[in-house]
C-alpha positions in Angstrom: 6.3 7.0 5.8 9.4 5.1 5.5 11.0 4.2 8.9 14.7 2.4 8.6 16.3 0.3 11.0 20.0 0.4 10.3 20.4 -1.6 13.3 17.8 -4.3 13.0 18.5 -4.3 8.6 14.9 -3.4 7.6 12.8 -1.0 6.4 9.1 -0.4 7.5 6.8 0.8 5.1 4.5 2.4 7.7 0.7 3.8 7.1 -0.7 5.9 10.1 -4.1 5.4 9.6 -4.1 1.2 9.5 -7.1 1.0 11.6 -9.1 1.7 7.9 -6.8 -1.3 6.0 -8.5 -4.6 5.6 -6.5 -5.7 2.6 -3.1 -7.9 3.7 -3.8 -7.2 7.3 -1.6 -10.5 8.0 1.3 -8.5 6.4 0.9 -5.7 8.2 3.3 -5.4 10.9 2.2 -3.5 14.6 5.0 -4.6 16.4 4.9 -2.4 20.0 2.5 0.4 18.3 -0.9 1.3 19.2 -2.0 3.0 16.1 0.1 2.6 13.1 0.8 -0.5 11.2 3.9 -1.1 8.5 5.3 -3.5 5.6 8.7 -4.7 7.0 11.2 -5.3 4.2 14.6 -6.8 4.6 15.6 -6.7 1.0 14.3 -5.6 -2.9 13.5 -8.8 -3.0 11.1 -9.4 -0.5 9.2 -6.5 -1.9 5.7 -8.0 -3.4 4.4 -5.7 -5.9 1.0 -6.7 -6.0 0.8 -6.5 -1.7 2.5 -3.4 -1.6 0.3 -1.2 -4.8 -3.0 -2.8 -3.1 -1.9 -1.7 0.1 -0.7 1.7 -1.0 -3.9 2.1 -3.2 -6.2 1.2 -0.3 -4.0 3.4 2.2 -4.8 6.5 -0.5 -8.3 6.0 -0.6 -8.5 6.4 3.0 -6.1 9.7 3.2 -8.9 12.2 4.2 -10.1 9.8 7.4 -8.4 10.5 10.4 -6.2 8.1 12.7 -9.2 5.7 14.4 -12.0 4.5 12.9 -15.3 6.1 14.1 -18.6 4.4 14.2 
């Protein structure tokens, strides 16, 4: 989901179920959340198309596993 901060000027690219991502996990943002992880962008031009489609591809893959990973 997209999450803006009009106060802050960004915008999180969030993914619920983050505990499945291994690909960019030193982009990935947790800042005070338990379970959900994000892309923070504070411009278009920040954007990096390769991180983000990898990310969003690997988040898709994952869409029928639930929030935590299970053993």
């Amino acid at each position: 989901y997209l999450n803006p901060s009009k106060k802050k000027g960004y915008v999180d690219v969030a993914f619920w179920l983050s505990a499945h991502l291994t690909n960019y996990n030193e982009l990935l943002i947790s800042e005070n959340r338990k379970v959900i992880k994000s892309l923070r962008y504070y411009s278009l031009n920040e954007i990096n198309e390769k991180v983000f489609i990898s990310v969003l591809k690997e988040a898709f893959s994952h869409k029928e596993k639930g929030f935590y990973k299970r053993s």
